[in-house]
C-alpha positions in Angstrom: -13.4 0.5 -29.1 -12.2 -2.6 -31.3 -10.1 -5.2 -31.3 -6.9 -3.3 -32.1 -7.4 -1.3 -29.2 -8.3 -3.7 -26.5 -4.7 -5.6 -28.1 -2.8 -2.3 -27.7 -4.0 -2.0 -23.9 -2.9 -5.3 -23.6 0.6 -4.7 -24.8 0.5 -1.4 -22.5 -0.2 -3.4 -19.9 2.4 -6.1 -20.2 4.9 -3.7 -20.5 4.6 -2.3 -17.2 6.9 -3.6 -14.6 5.4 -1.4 -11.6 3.2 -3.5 -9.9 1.2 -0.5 -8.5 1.6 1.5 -11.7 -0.2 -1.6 -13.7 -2.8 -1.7 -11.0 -4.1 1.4 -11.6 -3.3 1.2 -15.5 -6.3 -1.7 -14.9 -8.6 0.6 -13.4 -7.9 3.4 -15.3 -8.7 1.5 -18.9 -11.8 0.0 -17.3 -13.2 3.0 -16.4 -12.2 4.3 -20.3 -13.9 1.3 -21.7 -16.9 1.3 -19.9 -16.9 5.6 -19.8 -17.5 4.5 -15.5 -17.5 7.3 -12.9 -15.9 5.0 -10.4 -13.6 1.9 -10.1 -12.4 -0.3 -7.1 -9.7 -3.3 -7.7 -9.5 -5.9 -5.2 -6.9 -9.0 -5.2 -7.6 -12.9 -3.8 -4.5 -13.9 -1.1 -2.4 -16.2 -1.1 -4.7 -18.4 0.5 -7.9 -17.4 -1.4 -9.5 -16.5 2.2 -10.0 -12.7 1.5 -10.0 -10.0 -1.2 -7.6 -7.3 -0.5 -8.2 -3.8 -1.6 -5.4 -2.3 -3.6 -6.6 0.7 -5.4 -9.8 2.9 -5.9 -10.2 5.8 -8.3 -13.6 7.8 -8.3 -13.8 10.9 -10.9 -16.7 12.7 -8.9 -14.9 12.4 -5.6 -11.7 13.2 -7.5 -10.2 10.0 -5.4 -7.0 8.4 -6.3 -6.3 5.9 -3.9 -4.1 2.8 -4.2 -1.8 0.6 -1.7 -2.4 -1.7 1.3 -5.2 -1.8 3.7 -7.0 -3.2 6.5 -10.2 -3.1 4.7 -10.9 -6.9 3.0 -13.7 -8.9 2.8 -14.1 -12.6 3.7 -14.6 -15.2 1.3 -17.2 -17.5 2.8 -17.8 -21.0 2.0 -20.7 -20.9 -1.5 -23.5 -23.4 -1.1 -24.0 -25.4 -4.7 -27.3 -23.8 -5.1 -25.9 -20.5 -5.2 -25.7 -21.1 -9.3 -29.5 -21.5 -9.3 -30.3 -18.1 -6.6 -27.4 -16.2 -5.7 -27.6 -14.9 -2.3 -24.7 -13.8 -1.3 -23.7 -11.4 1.8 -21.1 -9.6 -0.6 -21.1 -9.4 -4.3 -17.3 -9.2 -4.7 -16.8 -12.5 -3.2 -19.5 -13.8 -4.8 -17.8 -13.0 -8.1 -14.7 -14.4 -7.1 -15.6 -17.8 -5.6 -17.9 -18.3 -8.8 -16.7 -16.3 -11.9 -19.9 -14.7 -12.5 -20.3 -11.6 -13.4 -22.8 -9.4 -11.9 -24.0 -6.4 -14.1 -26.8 -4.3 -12.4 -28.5 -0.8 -13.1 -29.0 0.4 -9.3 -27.4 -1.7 -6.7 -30.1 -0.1 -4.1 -32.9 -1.9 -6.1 -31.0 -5.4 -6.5 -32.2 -8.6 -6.1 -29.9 -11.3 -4.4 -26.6 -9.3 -3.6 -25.8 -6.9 -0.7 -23.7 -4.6 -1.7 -22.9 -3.1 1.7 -19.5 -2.0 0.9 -20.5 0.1 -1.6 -23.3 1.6 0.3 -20.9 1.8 3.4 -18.8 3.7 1.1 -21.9 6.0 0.2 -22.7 6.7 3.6 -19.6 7.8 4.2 -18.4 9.7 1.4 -22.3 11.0 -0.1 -21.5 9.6 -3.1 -24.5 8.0 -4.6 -23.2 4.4 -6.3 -26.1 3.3 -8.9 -25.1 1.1 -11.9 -22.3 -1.5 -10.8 -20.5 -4.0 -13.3 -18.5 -7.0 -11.0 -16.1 -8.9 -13.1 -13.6 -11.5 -11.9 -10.1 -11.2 -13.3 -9.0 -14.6 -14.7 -5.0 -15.2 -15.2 -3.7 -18.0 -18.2 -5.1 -21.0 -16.9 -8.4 -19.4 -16.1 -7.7 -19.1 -12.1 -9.6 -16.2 -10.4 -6.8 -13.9 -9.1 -9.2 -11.1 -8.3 -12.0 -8.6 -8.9 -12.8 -5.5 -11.1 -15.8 -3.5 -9.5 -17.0 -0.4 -12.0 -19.8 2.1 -10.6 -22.0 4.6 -12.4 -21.3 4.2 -16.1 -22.2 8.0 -18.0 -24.5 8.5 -20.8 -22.0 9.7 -23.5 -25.0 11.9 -24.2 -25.3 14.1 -21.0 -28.1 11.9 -19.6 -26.6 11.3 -16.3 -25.9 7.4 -14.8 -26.9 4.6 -17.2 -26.6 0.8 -16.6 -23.2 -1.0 -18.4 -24.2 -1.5 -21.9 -23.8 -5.4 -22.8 -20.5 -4.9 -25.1 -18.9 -2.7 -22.4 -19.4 -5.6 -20.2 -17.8 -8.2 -23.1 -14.7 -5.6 -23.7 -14.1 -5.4 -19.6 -14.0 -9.1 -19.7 -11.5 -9.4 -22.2 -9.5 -6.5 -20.6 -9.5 -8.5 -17.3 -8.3 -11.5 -18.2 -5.2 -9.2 -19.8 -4.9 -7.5 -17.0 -4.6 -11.0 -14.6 -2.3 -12.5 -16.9 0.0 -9.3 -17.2 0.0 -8.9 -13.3 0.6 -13.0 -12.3 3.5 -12.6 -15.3 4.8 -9.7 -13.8 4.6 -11.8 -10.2 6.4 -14.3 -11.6 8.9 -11.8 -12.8 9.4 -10.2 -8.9 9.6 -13.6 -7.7 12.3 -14.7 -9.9 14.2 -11.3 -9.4 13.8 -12.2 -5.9 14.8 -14.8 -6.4 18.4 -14.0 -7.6 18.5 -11.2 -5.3 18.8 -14.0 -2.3 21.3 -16.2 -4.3 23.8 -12.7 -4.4 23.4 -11.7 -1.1 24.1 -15.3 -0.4 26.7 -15.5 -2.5 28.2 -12.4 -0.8 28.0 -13.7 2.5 29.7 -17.0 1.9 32.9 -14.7 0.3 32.8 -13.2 3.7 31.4 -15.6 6.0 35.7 -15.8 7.1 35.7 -12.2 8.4 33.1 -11.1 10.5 34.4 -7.2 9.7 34.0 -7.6 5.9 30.3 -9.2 6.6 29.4 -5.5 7.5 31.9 -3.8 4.8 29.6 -5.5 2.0 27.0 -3.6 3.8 28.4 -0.4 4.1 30.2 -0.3 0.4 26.6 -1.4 -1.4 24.6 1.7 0.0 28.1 3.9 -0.7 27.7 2.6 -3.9 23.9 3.5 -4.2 24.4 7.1 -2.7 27.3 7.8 -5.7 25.1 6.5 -8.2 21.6 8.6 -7.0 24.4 11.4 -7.0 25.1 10.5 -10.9 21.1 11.1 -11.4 20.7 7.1 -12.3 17.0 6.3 -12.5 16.1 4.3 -9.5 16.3 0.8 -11.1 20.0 1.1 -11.5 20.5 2.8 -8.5 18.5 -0.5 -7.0 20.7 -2.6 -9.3 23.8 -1.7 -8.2 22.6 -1.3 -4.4 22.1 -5.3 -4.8 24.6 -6.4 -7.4 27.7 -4.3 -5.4 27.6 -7.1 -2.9 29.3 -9.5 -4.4 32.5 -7.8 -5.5 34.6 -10.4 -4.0 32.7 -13.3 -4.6 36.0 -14.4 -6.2 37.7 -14.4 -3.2 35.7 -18.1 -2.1 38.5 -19.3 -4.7 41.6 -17.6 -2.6 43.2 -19.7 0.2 42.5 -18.4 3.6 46.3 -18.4 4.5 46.6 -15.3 1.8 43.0 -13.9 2.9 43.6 -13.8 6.4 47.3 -12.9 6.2 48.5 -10.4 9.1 50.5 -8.6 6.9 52.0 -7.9 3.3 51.5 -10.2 0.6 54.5 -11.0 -1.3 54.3 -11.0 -4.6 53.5 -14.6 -5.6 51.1 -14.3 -2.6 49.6 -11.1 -4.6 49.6 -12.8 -7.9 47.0 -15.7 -6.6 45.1 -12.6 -4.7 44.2 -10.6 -7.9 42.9 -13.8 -9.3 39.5 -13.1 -7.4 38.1 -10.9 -9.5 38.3 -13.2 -12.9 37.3 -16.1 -10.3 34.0 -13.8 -9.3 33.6 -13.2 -12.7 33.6 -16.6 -14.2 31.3 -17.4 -11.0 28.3 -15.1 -11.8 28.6 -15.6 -15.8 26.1 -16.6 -17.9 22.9 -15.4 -16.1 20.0 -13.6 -17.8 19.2 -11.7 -14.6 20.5 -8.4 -14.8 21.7 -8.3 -11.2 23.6 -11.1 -11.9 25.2 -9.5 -14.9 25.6 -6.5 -13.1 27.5 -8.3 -10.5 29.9 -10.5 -12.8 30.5 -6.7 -14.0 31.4 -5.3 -10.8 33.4 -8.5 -9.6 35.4 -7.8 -12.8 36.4 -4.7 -12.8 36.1 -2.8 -9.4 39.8 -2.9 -9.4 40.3 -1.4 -12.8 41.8 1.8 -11.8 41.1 5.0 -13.5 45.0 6.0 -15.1 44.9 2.3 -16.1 47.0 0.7 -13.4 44.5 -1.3 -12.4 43.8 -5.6 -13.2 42.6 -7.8 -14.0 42.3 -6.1 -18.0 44.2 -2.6 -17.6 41.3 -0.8 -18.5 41.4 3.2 -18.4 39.2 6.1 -18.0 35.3 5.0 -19.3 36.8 1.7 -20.9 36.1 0.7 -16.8 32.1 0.1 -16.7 30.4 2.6 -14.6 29.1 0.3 -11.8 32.8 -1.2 -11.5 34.1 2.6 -11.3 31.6 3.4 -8.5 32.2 0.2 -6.5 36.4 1.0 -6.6 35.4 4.2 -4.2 33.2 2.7 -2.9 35.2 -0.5 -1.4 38.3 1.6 -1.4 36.7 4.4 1.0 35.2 1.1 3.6 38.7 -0.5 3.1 40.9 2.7 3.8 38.3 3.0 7.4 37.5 -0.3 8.4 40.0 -2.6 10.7 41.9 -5.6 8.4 44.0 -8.5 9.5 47.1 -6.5 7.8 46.1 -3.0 8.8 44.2 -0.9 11.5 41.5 1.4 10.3 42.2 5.2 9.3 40.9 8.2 10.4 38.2 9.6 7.6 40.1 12.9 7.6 43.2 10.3 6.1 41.0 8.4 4.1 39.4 11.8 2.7 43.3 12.8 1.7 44.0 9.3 0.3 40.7 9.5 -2.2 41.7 13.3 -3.2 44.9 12.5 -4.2 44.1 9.6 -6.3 41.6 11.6 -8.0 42.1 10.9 -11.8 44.7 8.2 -11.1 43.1 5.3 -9.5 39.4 6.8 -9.5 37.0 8.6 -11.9 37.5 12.2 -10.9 33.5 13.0 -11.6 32.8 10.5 -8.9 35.5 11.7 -6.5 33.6 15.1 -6.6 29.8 13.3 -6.0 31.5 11.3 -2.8 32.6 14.6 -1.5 29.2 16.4 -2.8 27.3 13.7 -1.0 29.4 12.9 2.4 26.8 13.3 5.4 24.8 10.9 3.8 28.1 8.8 3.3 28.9 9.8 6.8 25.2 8.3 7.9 25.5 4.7 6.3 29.0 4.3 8.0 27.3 4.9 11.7 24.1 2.8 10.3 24.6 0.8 7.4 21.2 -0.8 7.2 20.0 2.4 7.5 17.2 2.8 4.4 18.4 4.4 1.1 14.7 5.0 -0.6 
């Protein structure tokens, strides 16, 4: 293993935007580096009172375990001499609440260190844990963000367990600090998508926040929306994307006067002018993000009513000129719309709503998704009884 490697990992590593995918990407390499039977990753809290298991992987057990649990150890206060004589109850926390690293041949025959989760573990499993390497996993500015725990590194040449050779221990270090930067980046990265996932759901309730009907239609049309793009066989982050970004469709409509919004009847035609100004309003409103929900939304504000023949505003588009999301989202709203009570209409039957979408199939709405609505309508059917009903 050389440098070029160890840089490629890293790349590998960065590149993954699953959290629990990159977790066990960690493990995994560790254990490749170091040729370890076993391989246990725990993460420091929030409040850097207790080590929380995420993921185990053990090749003679054939264990591949990840996820929460109740299992964690405490992180108890270090006296100073503890760099002259460590003595602590538990070598994981020692590691983290001193950046040591702890590299032993048989953890049944070491001095100064417990090790009683590990023989816990033995006892309960038979699995015999000898050689252990500890390592903390430092982020960019050297902060301890959690702890790397190898077990029972193989003699490449059939000789059974062997302690972890001193470069395997120098490569596992270098891999952990990748691996805590990659995963507090990628942190960073959830937190800032959730970031802009709060500002659109805001977004979409203050466009509503007049009409305590439409607060549930934005509800309703989102996971319509997600079920007609699962039905397209969209990987999962689109389906996600549109699922949040559908939301705020008629953002624009925070620039409409409530006279025209709340009108008990038919616009007129000036009236209707000023109304079909709300999706270049939402548009101009979510422009110039780099989040792609937000872009995805300024899309869908746009062009939901684009209609397929063409007829639609606020561009005329036809046919796949409309973007996808904006093409899903017009059957979407149009379906909640046709069923749901307004302040100009009361709501229709599903059995006229289901007539309504048919016949405008290939004028106002893409004919392919026309056929997935009707492919996928019990689980339509489900979202309009419970619309926060779960999706995934």
């Amino acid at each position: 293993m050389n440098l070029k490697n160890l840089t490629q990992i890293g790349i590998a590593l960065s590149g993954e935007k699953d959290i629990s995918k990159l977790l066990g990407m960690i493990v995994d390499e560790a254990k490749n580096l170091t040729a370890a039977d076993a391989g246990t990753l725990y993460i420091l809290d929030e409040e850097k009172k207790h080590l929380r298991f995420e993921i185990l992987k053990n090749d003679t057990l054939k264990t591949r375990s990840g996820g929460s649990s109740s299992m964690k150890i405490t992180l108890l206060p270090v006296p100073l001499e503890i760099e002259q004589k460590p003595n602590h109850s538990n070598v994981c926390s020692y590691v983290a609440l001193t950046g040591q690293i702890v590299n032993t041949p048989d953890i049944y025959q070491a001095q100064g260190f417990d090790f009683s989760g590990t023989k816990a573990y033995d006892a309960a499993t038979g699995y015999r844990s000898k050689s252990a390497l500890v390592i903390p996993m430092k982020d960019h500015e050297g902060d301890i963000i959690g702890v790397l725990q190898l077990l029972n590194a193989k003699d490449p040449n059939g000789g059974g367990i062997v302690p972890f050779a001193s470069d395997s221990v120098d490569l596992v270090d270098s891999l952990g600090s990748q691996a805590a930067v990659a995963l507090t980046n990628r942190r960073l990265i959830q937190d800032l998508e959730e970031a802009h996932l709060d500002t659109l759901h805001r977004l979409a309730l203050a466009a509503e926040y007049k009409d305590k009907e439409t607060v549930l239609h934005i509800q309703r049309m989102s996971r319509y929306c997600a079920i007609l793009a699962r039905g397209l066989n969209l990987p999962r982050s689109d389906v996600e994307i549109i699922l949040h970004a559908s939301p705020v469709h008629d953002v624009g409509k925070i620039g409409i006067p409530d006279a025209i919004l709340l009108k008990p009847g038919k616009l007129d035609p000036e009236e209707w002018i000023l109304m079909k100004q709300h999706s270049t309003i939402g548009a101009h409103i979510l422009s110039g993000s780099q989040s792609r929900l937000v872009q995805a939304g300024q899309i869908i504000a746009k062009s939901h009513h684009e209609k397929w023949d063409g007829r639609g505003y606020p561009d005329g588009l036809a046919k796949e000129n409309i973007p996808l999301w904006g093409r899903i989202c017009a059957v979407a709203d149009v379906f909640d719309a046709l069923t749901s009570k307004r302040p100009y209409k009361e709501a229709f039957s599903n059995e006229k709503a289901f007539k309504i979408l048919k016949e405008e199939r290939g004028k106002h709405f893409d004919p392919r998704l026309i056929d997935v609505f009707f492919e996928r309508l019990d689980e339509v059917l489900a979202v309009q009884v419970s619309p926060l009903k779960s999706l995934f």
